[in-house]
C-alpha positions as CSV (number, residue, x, y, z in Angstrom):
1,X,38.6,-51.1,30.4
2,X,37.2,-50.3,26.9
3,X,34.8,-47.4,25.9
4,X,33.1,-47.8,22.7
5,X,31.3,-44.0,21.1
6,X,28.6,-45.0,19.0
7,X,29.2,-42.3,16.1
8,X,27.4,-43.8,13.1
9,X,24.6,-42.1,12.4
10,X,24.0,-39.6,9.6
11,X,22.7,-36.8,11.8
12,X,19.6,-35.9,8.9
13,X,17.8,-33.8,11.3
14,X,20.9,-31.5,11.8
15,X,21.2,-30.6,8.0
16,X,22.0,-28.8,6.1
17,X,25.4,-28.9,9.0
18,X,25.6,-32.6,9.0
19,X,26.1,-32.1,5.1
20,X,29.7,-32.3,5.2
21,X,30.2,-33.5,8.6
22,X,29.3,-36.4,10.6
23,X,27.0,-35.2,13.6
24,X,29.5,-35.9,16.5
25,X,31.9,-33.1,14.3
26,X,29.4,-30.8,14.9
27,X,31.0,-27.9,17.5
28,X,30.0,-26.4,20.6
29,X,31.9,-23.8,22.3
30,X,34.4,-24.8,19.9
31,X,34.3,-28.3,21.1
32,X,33.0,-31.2,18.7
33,X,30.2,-33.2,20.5
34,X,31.8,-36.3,20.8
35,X,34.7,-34.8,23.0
36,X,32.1,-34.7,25.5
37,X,31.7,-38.0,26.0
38,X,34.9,-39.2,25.7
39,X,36.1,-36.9,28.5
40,X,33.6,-38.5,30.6
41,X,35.6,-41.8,30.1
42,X,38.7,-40.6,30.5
43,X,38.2,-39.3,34.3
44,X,36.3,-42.6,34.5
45,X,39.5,-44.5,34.3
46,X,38.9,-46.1,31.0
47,X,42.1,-46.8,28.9
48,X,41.0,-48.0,25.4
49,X,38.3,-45.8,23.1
50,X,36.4,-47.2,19.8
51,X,34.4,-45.0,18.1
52,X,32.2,-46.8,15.7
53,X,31.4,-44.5,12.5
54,X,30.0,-44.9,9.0
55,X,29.1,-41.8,7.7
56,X,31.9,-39.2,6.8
57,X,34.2,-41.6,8.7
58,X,37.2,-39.7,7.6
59,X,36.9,-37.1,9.5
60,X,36.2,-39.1,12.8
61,X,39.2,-41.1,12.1
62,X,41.4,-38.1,12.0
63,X,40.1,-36.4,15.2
64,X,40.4,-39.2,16.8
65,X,43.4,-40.0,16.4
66,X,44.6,-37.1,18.1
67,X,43.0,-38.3,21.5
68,X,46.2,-41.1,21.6
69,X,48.4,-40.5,24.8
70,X,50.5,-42.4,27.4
71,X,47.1,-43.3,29.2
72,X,44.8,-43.3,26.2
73,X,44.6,-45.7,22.8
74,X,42.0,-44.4,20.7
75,X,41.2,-45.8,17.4
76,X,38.2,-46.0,14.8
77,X,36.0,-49.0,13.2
78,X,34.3,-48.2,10.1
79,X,30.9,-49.8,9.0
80,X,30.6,-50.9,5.7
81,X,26.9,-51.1,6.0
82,X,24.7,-49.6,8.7
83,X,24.2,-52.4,11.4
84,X,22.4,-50.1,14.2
85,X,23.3,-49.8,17.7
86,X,24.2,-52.9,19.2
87,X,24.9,-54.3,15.4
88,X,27.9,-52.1,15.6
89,X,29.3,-52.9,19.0
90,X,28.9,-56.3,18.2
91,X,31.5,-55.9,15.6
92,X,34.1,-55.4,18.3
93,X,33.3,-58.5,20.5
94,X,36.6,-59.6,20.4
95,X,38.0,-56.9,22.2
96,X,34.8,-56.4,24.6
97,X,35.8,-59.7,26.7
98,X,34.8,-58.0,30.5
99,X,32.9,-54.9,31.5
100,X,32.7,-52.3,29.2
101,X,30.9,-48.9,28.7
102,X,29.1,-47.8,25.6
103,X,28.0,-43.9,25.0
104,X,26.9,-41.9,22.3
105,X,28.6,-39.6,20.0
106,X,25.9,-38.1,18.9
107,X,24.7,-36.5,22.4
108,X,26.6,-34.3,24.7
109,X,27.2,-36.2,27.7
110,X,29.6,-34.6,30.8
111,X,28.9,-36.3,33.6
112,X,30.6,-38.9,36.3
113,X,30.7,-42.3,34.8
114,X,32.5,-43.7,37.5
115,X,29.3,-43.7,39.7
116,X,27.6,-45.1,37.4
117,X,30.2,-48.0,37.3
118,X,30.1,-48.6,40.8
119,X,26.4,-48.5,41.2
120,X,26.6,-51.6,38.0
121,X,28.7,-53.7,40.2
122,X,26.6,-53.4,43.6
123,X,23.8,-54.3,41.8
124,X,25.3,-57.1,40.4
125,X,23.5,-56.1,37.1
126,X,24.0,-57.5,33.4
127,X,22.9,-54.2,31.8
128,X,23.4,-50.5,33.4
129,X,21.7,-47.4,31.7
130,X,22.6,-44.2,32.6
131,X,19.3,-42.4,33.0
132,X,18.2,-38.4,32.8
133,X,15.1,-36.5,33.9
134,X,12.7,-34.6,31.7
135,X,9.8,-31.9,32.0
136,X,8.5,-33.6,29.1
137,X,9.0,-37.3,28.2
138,X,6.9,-37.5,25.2
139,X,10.0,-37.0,23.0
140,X,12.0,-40.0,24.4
141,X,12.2,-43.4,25.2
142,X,11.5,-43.4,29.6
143,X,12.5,-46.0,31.5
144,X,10.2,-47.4,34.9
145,X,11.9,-48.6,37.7
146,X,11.6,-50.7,40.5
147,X,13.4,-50.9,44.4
148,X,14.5,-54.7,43.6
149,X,14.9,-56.5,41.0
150,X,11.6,-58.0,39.2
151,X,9.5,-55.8,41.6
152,X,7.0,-53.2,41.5
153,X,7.3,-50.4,39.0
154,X,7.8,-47.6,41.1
155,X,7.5,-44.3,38.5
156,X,9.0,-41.7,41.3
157,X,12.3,-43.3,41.6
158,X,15.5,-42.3,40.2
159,X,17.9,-45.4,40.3
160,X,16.8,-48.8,40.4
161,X,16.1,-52.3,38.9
162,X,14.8,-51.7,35.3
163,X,11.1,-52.9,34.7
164,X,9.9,-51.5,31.5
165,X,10.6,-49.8,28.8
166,X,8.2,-47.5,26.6
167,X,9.0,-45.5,23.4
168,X,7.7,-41.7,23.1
169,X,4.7,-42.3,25.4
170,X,1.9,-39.8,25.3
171,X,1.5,-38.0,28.5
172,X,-1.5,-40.3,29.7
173,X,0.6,-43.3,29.0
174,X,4.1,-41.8,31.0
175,X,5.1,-44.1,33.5
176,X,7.9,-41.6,35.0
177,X,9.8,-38.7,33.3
178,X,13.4,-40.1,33.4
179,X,14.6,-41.4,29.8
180,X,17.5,-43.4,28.2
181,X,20.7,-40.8,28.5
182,X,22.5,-43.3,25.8
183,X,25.3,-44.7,27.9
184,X,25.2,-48.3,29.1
185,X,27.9,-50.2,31.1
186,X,27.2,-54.1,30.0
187,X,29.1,-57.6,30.4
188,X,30.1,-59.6,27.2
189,X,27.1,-62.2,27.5
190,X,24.5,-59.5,26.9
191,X,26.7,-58.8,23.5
192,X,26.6,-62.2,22.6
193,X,23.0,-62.1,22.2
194,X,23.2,-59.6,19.4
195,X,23.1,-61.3,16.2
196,X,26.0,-61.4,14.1
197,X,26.0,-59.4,11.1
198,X,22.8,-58.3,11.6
199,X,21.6,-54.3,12.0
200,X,20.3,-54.6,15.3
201,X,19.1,-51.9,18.1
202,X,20.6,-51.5,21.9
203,X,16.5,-49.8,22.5
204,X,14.2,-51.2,20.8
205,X,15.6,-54.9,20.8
206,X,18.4,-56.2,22.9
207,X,17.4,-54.6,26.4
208,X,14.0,-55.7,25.7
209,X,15.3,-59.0,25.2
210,X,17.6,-58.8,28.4
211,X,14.2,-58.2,30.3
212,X,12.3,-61.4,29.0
213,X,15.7,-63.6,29.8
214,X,14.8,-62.2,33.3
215,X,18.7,-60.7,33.8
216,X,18.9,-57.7,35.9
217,X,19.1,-54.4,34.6
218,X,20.3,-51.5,36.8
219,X,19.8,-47.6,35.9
220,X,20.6,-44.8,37.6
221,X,19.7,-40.6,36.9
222,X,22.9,-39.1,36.4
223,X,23.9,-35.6,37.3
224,X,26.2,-32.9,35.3
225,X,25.4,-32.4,31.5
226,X,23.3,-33.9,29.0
227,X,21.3,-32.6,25.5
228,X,20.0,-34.8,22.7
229,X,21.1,-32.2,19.4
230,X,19.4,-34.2,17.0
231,X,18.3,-30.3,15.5
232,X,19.8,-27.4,14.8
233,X,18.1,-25.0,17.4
234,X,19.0,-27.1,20.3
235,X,22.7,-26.4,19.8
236,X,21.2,-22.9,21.1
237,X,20.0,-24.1,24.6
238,X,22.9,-26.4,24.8
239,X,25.8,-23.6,24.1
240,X,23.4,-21.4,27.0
241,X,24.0,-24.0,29.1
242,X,27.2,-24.7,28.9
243,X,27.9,-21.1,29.3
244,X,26.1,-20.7,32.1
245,X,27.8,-23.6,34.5
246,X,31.2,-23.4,32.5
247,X,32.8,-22.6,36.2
248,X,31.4,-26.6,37.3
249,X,32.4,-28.4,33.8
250,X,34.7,-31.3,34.2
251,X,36.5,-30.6,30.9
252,X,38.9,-27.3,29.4
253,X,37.0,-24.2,28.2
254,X,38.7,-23.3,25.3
255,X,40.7,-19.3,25.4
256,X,38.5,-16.5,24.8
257,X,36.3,-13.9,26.7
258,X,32.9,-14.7,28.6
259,X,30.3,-11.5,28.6
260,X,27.1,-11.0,27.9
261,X,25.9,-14.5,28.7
262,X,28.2,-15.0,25.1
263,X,31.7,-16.5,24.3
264,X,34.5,-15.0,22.1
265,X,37.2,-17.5,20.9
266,X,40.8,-16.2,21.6
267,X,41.3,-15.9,17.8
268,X,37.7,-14.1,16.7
269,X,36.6,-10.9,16.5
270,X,33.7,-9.1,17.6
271,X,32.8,-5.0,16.3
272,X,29.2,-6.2,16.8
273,X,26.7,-6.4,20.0
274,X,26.3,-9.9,20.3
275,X,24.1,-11.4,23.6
276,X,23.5,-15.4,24.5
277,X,26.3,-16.5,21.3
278,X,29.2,-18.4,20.7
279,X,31.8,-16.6,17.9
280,X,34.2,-19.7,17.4
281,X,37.4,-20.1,16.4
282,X,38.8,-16.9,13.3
283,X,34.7,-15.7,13.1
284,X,34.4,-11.9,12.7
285,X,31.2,-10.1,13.5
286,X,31.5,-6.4,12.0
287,X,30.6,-3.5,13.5
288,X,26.8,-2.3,13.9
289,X,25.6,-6.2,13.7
290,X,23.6,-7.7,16.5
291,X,23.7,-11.3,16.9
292,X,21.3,-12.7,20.0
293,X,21.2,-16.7,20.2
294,X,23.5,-17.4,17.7
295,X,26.1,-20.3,17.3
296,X,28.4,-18.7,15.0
297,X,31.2,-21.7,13.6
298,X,34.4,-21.1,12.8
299,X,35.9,-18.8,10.1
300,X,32.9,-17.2,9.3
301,X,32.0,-13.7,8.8
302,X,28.9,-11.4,9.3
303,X,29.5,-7.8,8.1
304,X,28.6,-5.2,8.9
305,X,25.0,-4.1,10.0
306,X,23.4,-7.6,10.1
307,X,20.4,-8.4,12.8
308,X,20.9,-12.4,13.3
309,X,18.3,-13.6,15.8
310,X,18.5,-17.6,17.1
311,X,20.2,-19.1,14.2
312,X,23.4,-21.7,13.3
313,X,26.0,-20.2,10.7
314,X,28.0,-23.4,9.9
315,X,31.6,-23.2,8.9
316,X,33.4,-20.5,6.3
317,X,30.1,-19.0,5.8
318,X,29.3,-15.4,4.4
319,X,26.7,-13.3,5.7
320,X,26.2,-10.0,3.6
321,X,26.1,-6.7,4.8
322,X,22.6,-5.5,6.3
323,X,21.4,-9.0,6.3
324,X,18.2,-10.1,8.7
325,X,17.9,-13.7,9.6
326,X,15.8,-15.1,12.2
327,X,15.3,-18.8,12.9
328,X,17.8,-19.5,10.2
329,X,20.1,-22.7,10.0
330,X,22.9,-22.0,7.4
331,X,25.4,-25.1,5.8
332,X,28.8,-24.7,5.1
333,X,30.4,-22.3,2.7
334,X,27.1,-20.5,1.9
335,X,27.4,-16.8,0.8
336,X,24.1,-14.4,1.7
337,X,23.9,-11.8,-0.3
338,X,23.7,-8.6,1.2
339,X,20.5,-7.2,2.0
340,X,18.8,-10.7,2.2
341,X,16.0,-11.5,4.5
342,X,15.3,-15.2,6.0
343,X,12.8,-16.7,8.5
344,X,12.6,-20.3,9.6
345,X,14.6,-21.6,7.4
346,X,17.5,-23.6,6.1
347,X,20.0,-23.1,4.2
348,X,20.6,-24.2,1.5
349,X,17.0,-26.0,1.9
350,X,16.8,-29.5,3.6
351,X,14.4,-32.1,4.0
C-alpha cells in the first residue's frame, strides 16, 4: 500500500523557524513533525512512503531517506511549482493505482490508521477523512455527518457518511465541532478527477466535488494525538502534551530525563530550573536561568541568569547572560545580547 505525506507548504506562520527549514523539519521532543505521521503508517502496514515537498526540499529528501528499510521504501517528489493539495498527489498517479492513504506533514498526527482503513472498506466509501474534535471549531474546516449515506446531517455524531462541509464557521453557523484531521484514505478514481497540472485543493475543491457526483464519503473521529502547529506558540501545548501521555505514545521517546513536567535530551545540559520545557539535543541552560514553557532546539545555549517565559529558541541560538524574554519566538543562529529584554515578539522580525 502507498502513503503519500503532503510536505509542501512553506510554513509562513511558523517564521522566523520555517526560515531555514521546511515546516515538517521543525522538532518536537527532538522529533521532526513529519515522523509523526509516518510512524502512524508504518504500524498501519503501509510499505511504500512519498513525501511531496517544494520548499527547502533538500532537507526532506535527506531525512527521508533515512526512513528506507527491509519493510519500508521511502522516497521524495519535488514540485517545481506549487500545485496545492490534491495537485501534488496527482503527480503520483501512476503509482496510486488502488487504495492509498494521504496525511499531512505539516501536523502531528499519532494515531491508529488501521481503523480508519477498516472503517473505509465497511463503508464501501470512495473518500475516508480521518476526523478530530474541537472546543472551538471556528479555527477549522468541520465536517457534518450523517448515519447513512445521503441522509440527515446529524451534528452529534462522530463517524459517519459525510454530508457537508463548512470552512471556519462562526459559532452560530457550526454544524458540529469535529474538523478535517488532514489524513484521507481514497481509491484512484477520486484522483482522477483532479486536473492535471493544475494547483488544485483536497478541501476546498475535490471533496466538494466528490459530494455533488453523489460518491460516498466516510469519516471517522480518531483517537491518540493530533495539533495543527501552523504557529510558533502551539509547539508549547503540543511538546506539554506529548510529555504528559509519553507512557501511551505509539512511537520511541528519544534518551534523556523526564521531571518537572520537562524533558532533557541524553546529550544536553541543564544548571538552570527549567518547568513545562523541552532542552533538545547538545542545548545547555546555565546555572541561575529559569526557563518555564520553553521549546529549546538543539545546540543552543542560554547562559547564565536568564528568565525565558513561553517562548521557541530555534537551532544554534545564543541567548546572553541575564536576558528576559517572554512570548518570544527566536530563528536560527540568532545571538541576544546580554542584558536584552523582549516581549511578544519575533526574532529576527517576521511578517
Amino acid at each position: 500500500m502507498f502513503g503519500v505525506i503532503m510536505a509542501g507548504g512553506q510554513g509562513s506562520r511558523l517564521r522566523p523557524l520555517t526560515l531555514t527549514r521546511p515546516k515538517p523539519m521543525v522538532e518536537l521532543l527532538g522529533r521532526p513533525v513529519i515522523d509523526f505521521v509516518k510512524d502512524a503508517m508504518i504500524d498501519a502496514s503501509i510499505d511504500n512512503i512519498v513525501v511531496t515537498t517544494g520548499y527547502r526540499g533538500e532537507q526532506l529528501k535527506t531525512h527521508v531517506s533515512s526512513w528506507n528499510s527491509s519493510t519500508v521504501n521511502a522516497w521524495v517528489n519535488q514540485e517545481d511549482s506549487p500545485m496545492g493539495t490534491a495537485g501534488s498527489v496527482r503527480l503520483l498517479a501512476e503509482h496510486l493505482t488502488e487504495t492509498f492513504v494521504v496525511g499531512s506533514g505539516d501536523s502531528v498526527a499519532s494515531f491508529d490508521i488501521g481503523l480508519l482503513l477498516e472503517a473505509h472498506r465497511a463503508s464501501g466509501a470512495k473518500v475516508t477523512m480521518a476526523l478530530w474534535e474541537v472546543e472551538d471549531p471556528t479555527e477549522f474546516g468541520i465536517v457534518g455527518l450523517s448515519e447513512f449515506h445521503n441522509g440527515e446531517l446529524n451534528g452529534e455524531l462522530r463517524e459517519g457518511f459525510i454530508r457537508r462541509f463548512k470552512e471556519k464557521p462562526t459559532i452560530e453557523e457550526a454544524f458540529s465541532n469535529v474538523i478535517n484531521a488532514g489524513l484521507y484514505i481514497l481509491e484512484p478514481e477520486v484522483l482522477a478527477m483532479v486536473p492535471e497540472g493544475v494547483k488544485f485543493d483536497f478541501s476546498k475543491q475535490l471533496f466538494p466535488m466528490v459530494l455533488e457526483k453523489g460518491w460516498p464519503m466516510y469519516a471517522k473521529t480518531i483517537d491518540g494525538v493530533w495539533f495543527d502547529v501552523g504557529h510558533p506558540f502551539e509547539l508549547i501545548r503540543a511538546q506539554h502534551t506529548l510529555m504528559r501521555q509519553r507512557g501511551n505514545l505509539p512511537f520511541p521517546i528519544p534518551n534523556g530525563d523526564f521531571s518537572e513536567d520537562s524533558f532533557v535530551a541524553e546529550s544536553a545540559e541543564n544548571h538552570g530550573k527549567i518547568t513545562g520545557s523541552v532542552l533538545s539535543s547538545s542545548s545547555q541552560v546555565e546555572s541561575n536561568s529559569q526557563l518555564t514553557d520553553v521549546l529549546v532546539m538543539s545546540n543552543s545555549v542560554v547562559e547564565q541568569g536568564c528568565s525565558i517565559h513561553n517562548s521557541v529558541l530555534g537551532e544554534h541560538v545564543l541567548i546572553g547572560s541575564g536576558s528576559v524574554l517572554k512570548n518570544v519566538v527566536v530563528g536560527d543562529g540568532v545571538v541576544v545580547e546580554s542584558g536584552s529584554q523582549y516581549q511578544d515578539c519575533r526574532i529576527p522580525e517576521s511578517e
